[in-house]
One Martini backbone bead per residue (centre of mass of N, CA, C, O) as a GRO file, in nm:
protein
   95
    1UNK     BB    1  15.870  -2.285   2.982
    2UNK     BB    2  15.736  -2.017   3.125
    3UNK     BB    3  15.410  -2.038   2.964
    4UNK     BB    4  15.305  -2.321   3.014
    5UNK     BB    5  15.216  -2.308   3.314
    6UNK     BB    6  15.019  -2.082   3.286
    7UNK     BB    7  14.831  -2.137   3.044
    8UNK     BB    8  14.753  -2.442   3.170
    9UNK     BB    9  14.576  -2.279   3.415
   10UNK     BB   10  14.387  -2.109   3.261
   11UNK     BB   11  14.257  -2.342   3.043
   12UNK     BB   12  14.184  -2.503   3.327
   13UNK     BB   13  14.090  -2.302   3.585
   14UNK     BB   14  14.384  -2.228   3.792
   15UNK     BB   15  14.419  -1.943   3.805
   16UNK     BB   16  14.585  -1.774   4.086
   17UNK     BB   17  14.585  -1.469   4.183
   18UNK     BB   18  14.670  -1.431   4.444
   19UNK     BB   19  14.920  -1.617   4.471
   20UNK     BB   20  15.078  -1.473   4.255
   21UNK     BB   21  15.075  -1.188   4.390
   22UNK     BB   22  15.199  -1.323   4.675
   23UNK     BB   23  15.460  -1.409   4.502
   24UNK     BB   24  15.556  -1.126   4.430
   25UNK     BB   25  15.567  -0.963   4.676
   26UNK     BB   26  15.787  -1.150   4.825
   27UNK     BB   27  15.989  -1.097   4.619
   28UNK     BB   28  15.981  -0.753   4.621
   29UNK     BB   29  16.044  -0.753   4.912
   30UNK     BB   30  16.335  -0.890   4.923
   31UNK     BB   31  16.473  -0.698   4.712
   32UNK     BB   32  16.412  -0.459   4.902
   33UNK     BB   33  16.580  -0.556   5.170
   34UNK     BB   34  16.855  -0.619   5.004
   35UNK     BB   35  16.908  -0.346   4.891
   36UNK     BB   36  16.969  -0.171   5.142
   37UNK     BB   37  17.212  -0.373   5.250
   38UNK     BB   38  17.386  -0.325   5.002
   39UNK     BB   39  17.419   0.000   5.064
   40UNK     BB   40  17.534  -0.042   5.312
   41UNK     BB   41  17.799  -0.275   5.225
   42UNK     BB   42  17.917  -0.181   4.997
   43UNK     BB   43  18.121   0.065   5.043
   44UNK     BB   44  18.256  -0.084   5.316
   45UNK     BB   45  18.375  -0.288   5.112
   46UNK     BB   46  18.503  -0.095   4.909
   47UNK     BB   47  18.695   0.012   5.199
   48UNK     BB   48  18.734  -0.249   5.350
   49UNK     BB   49  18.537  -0.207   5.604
   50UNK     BB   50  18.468  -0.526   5.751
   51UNK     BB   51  18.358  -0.416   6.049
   52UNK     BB   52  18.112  -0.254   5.905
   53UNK     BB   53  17.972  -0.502   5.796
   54UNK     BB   54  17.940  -0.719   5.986
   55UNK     BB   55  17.734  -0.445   6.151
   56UNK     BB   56  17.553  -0.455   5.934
   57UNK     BB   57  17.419  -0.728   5.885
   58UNK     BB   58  17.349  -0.768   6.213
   59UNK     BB   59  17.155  -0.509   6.228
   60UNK     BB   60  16.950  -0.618   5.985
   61UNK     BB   61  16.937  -0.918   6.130
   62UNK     BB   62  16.725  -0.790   6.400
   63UNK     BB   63  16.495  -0.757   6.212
   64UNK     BB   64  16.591  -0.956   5.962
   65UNK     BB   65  16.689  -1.276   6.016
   66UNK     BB   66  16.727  -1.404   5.691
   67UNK     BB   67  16.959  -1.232   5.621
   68UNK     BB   68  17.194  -1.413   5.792
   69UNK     BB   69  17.159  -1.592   5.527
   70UNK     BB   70  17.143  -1.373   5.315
   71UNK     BB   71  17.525  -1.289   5.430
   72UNK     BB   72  17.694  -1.493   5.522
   73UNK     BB   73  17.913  -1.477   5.292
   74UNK     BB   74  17.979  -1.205   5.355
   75UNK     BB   75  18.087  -1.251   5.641
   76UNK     BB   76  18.279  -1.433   5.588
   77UNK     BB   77  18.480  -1.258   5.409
   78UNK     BB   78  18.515  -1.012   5.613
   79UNK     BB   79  18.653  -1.151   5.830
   80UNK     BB   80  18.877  -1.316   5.667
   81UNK     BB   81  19.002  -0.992   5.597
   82UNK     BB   82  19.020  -0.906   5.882
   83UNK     BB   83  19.147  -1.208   6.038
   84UNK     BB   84  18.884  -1.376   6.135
   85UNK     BB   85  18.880  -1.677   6.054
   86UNK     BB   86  18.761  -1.821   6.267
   87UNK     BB   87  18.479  -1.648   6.272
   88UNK     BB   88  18.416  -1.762   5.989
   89UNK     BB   89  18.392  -2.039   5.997
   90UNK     BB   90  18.160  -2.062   6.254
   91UNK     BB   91  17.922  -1.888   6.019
   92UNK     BB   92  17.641  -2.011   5.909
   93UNK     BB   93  17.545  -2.225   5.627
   94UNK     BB   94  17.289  -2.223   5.374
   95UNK     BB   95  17.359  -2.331   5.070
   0.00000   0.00000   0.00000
């Protein structure tokens, strides 16, 4: 359950605000990183652009590296779609 473990840190004396609040920043900046590049992509993949998914994710990815790891998925089927089979079996997936 979602609540045993904050609890018994509360109860323990051991719950830590600062840490708490550092990884709810960090992960509420990842969800408005990703908004933004959905924001992007998103229109380009349903209208087949393809080739300009793959060159918005690449430019996303040269601000923040991450990217490249979450959207490799999306950057493989777009390359895939438009023909470039070779080149997205290439693109590197961490999954």
């Amino acid at each position: 359950m979602e609540l045993e473990e904050p609890l018994t840190k509360i109860v323990d004396g051991k719950w830590e605000t600062k840490e708490i609040a550092a990884a709810r920043l960090a992960k509420k900046s990842k969800e408005r990183r990703d908004m933004a590049v959905e924001e992007k992509v998103g229109p380009l993949y349903q209208m087949k652009d393809y080739k300009g998914v793959v060159a918005a994710i690449d430019e996303a990815a040269k601000a923040e590296p991450l990217i490249a790891d979450d959207f490799a998925w999306l950057k493989v089927v777009a390359l895939c779609n438009s023909g470039n089979i070779d080149e997205g079996l290439k693109v590197p997936r961490r999954c």
